[in-house]
N, C-alpha and C positions, 0 to 999 in steps of 0.2 A: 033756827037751823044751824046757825055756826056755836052754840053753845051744844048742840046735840053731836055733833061733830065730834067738838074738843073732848065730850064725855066719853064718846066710843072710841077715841084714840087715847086717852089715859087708862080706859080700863081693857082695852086689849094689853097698853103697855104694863099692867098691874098683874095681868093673867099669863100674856106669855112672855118668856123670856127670850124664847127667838121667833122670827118667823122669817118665812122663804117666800116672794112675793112672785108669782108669776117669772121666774127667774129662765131664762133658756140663754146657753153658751155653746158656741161654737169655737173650734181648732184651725187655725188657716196652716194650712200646706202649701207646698209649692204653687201646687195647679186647684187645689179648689178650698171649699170652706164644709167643714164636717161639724155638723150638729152632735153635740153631746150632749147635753138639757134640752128638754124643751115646755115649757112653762111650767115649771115646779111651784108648787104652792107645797106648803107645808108650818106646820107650828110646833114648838115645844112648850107646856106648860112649866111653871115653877116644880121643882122637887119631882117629874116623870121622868119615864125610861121610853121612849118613843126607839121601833126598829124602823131599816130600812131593809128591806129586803129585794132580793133579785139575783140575778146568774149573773156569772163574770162579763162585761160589756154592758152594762144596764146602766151606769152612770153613776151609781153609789160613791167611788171614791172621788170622782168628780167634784159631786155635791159636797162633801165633807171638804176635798181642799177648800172649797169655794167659801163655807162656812166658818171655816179655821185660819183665811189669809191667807193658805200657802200654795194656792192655783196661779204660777208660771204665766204672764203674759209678755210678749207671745210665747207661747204659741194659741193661749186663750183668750178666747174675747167673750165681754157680755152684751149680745144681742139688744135684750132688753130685762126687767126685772131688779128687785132689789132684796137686800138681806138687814132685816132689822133684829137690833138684839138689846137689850132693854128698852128700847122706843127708841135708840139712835142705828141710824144706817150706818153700816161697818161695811156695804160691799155694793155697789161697786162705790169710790169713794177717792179723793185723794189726798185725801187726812190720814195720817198715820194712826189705827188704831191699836190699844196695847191687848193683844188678842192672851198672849201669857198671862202667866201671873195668878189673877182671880178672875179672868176675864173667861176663855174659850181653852183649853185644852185638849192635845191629840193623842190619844194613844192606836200608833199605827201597824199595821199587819207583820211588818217585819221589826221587831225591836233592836235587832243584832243594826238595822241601819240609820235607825233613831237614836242610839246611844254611841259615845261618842270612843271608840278603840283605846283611846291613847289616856283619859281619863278612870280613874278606879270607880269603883259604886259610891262613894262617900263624896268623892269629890264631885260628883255627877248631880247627886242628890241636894249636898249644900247649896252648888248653884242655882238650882231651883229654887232654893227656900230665899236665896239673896235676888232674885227677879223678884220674885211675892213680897221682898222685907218679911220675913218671916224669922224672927227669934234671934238676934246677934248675938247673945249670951251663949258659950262653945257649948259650958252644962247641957244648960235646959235645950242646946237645939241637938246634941248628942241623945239624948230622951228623948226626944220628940222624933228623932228618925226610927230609931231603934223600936218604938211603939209602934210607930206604921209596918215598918218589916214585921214586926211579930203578928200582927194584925192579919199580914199575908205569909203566916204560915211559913215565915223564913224561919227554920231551927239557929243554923249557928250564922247568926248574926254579923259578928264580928269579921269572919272569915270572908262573904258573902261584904259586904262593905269596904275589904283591902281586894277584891277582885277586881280583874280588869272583865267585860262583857264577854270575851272570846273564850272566858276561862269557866263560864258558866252554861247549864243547859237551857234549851230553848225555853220549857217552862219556868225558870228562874228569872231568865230574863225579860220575859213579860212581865214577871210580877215585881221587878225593878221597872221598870218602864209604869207602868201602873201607880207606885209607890211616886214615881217623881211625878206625876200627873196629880195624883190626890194629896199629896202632902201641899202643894198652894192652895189646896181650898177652891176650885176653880167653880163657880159657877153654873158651866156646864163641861163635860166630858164626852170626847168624840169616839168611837170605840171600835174601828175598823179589824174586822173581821178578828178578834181577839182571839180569839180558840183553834185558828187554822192550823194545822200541823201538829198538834199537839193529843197525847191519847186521850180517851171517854176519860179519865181518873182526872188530869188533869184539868181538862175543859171543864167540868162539872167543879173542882178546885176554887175555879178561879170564877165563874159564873156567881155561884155563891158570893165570896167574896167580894165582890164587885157590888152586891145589892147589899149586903153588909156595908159597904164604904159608902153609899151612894144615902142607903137611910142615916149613918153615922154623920156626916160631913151637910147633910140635906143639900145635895146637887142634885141638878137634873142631868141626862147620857140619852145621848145617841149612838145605838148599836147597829152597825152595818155589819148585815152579814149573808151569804147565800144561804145560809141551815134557817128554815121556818123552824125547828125543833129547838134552836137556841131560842129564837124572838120570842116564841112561845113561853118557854121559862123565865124569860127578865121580864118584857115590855109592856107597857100599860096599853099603847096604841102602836099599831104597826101600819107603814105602810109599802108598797110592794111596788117596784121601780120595772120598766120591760123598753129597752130602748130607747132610753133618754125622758120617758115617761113616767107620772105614777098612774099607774093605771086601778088600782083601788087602795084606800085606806079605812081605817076603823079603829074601835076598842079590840082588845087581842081577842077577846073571848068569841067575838063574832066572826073576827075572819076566821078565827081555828073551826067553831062549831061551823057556820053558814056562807061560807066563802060565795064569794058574786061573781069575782072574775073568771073564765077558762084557766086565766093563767093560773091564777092561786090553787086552783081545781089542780092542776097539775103537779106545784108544789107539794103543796097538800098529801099528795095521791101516794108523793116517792117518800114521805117520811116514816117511818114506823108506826106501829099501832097503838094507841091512847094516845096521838097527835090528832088521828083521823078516825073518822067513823064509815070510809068509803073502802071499804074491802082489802082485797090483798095489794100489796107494795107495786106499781108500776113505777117502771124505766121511763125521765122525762122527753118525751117524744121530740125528733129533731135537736135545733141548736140554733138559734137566736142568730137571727141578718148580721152581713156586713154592719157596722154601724154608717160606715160610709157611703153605703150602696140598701138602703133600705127599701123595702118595697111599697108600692100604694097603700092606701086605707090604713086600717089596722095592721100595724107593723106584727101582730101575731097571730093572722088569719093565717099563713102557711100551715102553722103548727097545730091550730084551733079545730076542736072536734065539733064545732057546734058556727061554724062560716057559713055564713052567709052571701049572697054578692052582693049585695052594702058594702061588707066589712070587706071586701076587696078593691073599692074605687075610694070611701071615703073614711074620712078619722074620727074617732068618735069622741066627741066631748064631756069632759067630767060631767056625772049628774049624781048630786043630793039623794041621798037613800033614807030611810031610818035610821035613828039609832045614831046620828053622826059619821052616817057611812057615807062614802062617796065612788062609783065606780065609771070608768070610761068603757063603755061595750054598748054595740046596737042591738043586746038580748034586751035591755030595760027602756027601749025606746019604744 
């Protein structure tokens, strides 16, 4: 029994490179305690692109701080749960892990507040490469940047390298922000919400590029984002977050073709056509609880065209589908 044990924890630790163990975190405020996870399970294989998806308030950045080391406590605390990433726990923990480097990598929603004002792009990007020990020789680490920018589609190089962040546009600066994240070689990459604010020419730019870097470098990425029409384009398996919950997950192909959830039904519904095969574009109905003030049962029976009153008193438990699918709803009960 205990040699069957050791087998099934080395060869999870050989297959995946993270996992998210039953993880749920709450916020203490003044006067009470706010659930923002609530048992998250979740995995990444070696070399995939796993989404996260869901609407603003869903807990997606949550989980990435949490995953990346830089979730603030307090006002954060871990309930219960844990975060393993090559077979060692990195969360919760009070061993200093080196999350930089080659280790876990963020590239976050706002770049302009990830990059540092008062530093140029060069000096920004060296420091990178001096966390990784990456290249001491000025030559070859002068190449070696300059091949990554071109890599992303930076034309004048040199220009773009003597700038300070404030002096470049938003899509430039993602793709400096991206460039300091892939130039360590990291492992895995964290990919919050990357394309927000930026136009269709752009987003599709940089999408590309990013599966470009991710097959070149062979890393694995996690992409948080509200647009199922991104996930759809990068991700091997997606899974779909609703109120601190995942409420389904899968290979992409199955959520896009046979979605299980309401909710995904819903995502689904409002993205354009050759995402969906469900008619014309509807507007997503309502707007997602207080996180603070949630209601009974299924926190998405408000919104839910297919409620039940189960799904109004009680919660529904992930259940094993085919295929690797897993969904929480009391339709497959």
């Amino acid at each position: 029994m205990l040699i069957s044990m050791t087998n099934e924890i080395e060869r999870s630790k050989n297959e995946n490179l993270l996992e998210v163990r039953n993880l749920s975190i709450y916020f203490e405020t003044i006067d009470k305690k706010i659930k923002i996870l609530r048992e998250i399970d979740l995995y990444v294989k070696r070399g995939e692109v796993v989404g996260i998806v869901g609407e603003s308030g869903s807990g997606k950045s949550t989980l990435a701080q949490a995953i990346v080391g830089v979730l603030d406590s307090p006002p954060a605390f871990v309930e219960n749960g844990e975060i393993i990433f090559e077979g060692e726990r990195v969360f919760p923990t009070n061993k200093k892990f080196n999350y930089r480097g080659k280790g876990i990598n963020m590239v976050f929603q706002e770049p302009i507040v990830s990059l540092n004002p008062v530093y140029t792009v060069r000096r920004q990007i060296e420091e990178a490469m001096d966390i990784a020990g990456i290249e001491k020789d000025k030559k070859n680490r002068d190449e070696i940047i300059k091949n990554v920018l071109k890599e992303l589609m930076i034309r004048d190089v040199e220009k773009v390298l003597e700038s300070y962040p404030h002096q470049l546009s938003g899509g430039m600066r993602q793709r400096v922000a991206i460039a300091i994240s892939v130039i360590q070689r990291p492992k895995l990459i964290i990919l919050d919400e990357p394309t927000t604010g930026l136009d269709l020419i752009v987003q599709r730019q940089i999408m590309k590029l990013l599966l470009n870097l991710k097959n070149e470098i062979n890393t694995s990425m996690i992409l948080i984002t509200h647009d199922l029409t991104v996930a759809a384009n990068m991700c091997d398996r997606i899974y779909i977050m609703y109120t601190g919950r995942i409420v389904e997950s899968g290979p992409r192909t199955n959520i896009i073709k046979d979605p299980l959830h309401p909710y995904t039904w819903m995502l689904l519904n409002s993205v354009p056509r050759g995402y969906s095969d469900s008619g014309p574009l509807k507007v997503t109905e309502g707007s997602p609880p207080d996180i603070s003030n949630l209601p009974p049962g299924c926190t998405f029976h408000p919104r839910c065209p297919r409620v039940m009153e189960k799904c109004r008193k009680e919660v529904p438990k992930i259940r094993k589908m085919e295929g690797e699918r897993e969904v929480a709803c009391w339709i497959y009960e």
